[in-house]
C-alpha positions in Angstrom: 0.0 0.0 0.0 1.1 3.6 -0.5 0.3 6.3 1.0 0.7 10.4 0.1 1.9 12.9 2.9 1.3 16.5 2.0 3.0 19.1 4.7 3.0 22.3 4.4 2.9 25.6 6.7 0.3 26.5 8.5 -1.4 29.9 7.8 0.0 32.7 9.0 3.4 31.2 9.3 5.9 33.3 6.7 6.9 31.1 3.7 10.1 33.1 2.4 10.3 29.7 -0.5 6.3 30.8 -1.5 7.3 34.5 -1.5 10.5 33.7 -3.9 8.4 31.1 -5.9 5.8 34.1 -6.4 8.8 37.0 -7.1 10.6 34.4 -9.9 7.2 34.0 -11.6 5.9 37.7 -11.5 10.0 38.3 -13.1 9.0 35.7 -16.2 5.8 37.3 -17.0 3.7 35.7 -15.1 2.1 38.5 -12.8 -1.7 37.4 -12.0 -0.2 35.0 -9.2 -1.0 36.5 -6.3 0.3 34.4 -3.4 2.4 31.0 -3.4 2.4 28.3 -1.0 5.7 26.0 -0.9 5.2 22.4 1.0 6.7 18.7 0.4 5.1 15.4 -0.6 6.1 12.4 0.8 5.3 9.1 -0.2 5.4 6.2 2.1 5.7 2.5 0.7 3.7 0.4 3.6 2.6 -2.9 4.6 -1.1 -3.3 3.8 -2.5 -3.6 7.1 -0.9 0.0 8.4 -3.6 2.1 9.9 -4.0 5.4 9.6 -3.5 6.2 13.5 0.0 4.9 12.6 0.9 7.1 9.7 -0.4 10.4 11.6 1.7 9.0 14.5 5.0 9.2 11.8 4.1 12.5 10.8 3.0 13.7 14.3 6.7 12.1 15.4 9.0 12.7 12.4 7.2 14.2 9.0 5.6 17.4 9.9 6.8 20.2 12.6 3.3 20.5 13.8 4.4 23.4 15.5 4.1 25.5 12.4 3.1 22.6 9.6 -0.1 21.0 9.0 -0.4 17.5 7.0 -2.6 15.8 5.0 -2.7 11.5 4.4 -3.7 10.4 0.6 -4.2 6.5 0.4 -2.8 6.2 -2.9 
């Protein structure tokens, strides 16, 4: 089984990576994006009978900084 982790920053936490994503873009011509967003995607490889209890508890433990990073777990 696989499963998708998407992490990213939680709002109102600065994303200086978003904010030079969005500056590089406006620089190429491509000035109607307002605002970016930069995150990560990890995939997991996993046994079949892994709950999902068990991959919050990686990302609670090792994935995310839930301090200032939210997560989201795709079955995939």
């Amino acid at each position: 089984m696989k499963a998708r982790v998407i992490v990213m920053l939680k709002s109102g936490v600065l994303d200086p990576q978003g904010e030079a994503i969005r500056h590089a873009l406006g620089a190429m011509g491509f000035d109607r994006v307002e605002g970016v967003r930069q995150g990560k995607v990890i995939e997991l490889d996993l046994a079949e009978d892994t709950t999902d209890p068990e991959i919050a508890e990686m990302c609670e433990r090792l994935l995310a900084n839930t301090v200032i990073e939210s997560y989201r777990i795709e079955r995939v």
